[in-house]
C-alpha positions, 0 to 999 in steps of 0.5 A: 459504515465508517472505517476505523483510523489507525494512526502510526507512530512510525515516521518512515510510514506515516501517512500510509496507516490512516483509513486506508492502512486499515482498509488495506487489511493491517493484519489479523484483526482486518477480516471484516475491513473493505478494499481500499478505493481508488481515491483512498490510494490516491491520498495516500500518495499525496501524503507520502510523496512530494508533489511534484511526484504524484504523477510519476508515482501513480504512473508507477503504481499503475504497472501493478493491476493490468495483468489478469493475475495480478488482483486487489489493485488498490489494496497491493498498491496501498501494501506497496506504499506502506513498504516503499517508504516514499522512497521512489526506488523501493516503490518500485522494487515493490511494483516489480515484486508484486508483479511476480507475486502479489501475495509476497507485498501483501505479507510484507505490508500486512504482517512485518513481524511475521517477515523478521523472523 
């Protein structure tokens, strides 16, 4: 099964919204999307990020998922590099924050409007 492409118009994102953003679950029409993989997180950072960053970054990223309650790896680290903007600070703000709660990166990524209220 192949997955749908989503490309963004959004500068401050791109590169984060592709495959991977809609494997992330980009909202209410990705009910049926699968979790991202390992692989997919991985070009996402490499296309958001410098490369001399990309160790640093998946190190950092890696903080998020070795905890028992801290679930969907993939997909919080995918809802992480869409919010951080491949700003290195931000990123992570958003490992920190979903370290407490995971589900508030996910609403964050997943429904921005909803968060601009």
């Amino acid at each position: 099964m192949q997955r749908e492409h989503a490309e963004s118009a959004d500068p401050a994102t791109s590169g984060l919204h592709g495959r991977a953003g809609m494997v992330a679950g980009a909202g209410p029409n990705s009910w049926n999307a699968m979790p991202p993989t390992r692989e997919e997180v991985v070009q996402l950072i490499r296309g958001a990020f410098l490369e001399s960053s990309w160790i640093v970054v998946g190190e950092i990223l890696d903080h998020y998922g070795v905890e028992p309650h801290e679930p969907e790896r993939e997909r919080v680290q995918v809802a992480i590099l869409k919010l951080s903007g491949s700003d290195e600070g931000k990123l992570l703000h958003f490992v920190a924050a979903a370290k407490q709660d995971y589900r508030d990166v996910l609403w964050w990524s997943e429904y921005p409007e909803e968060t601009k209220q």
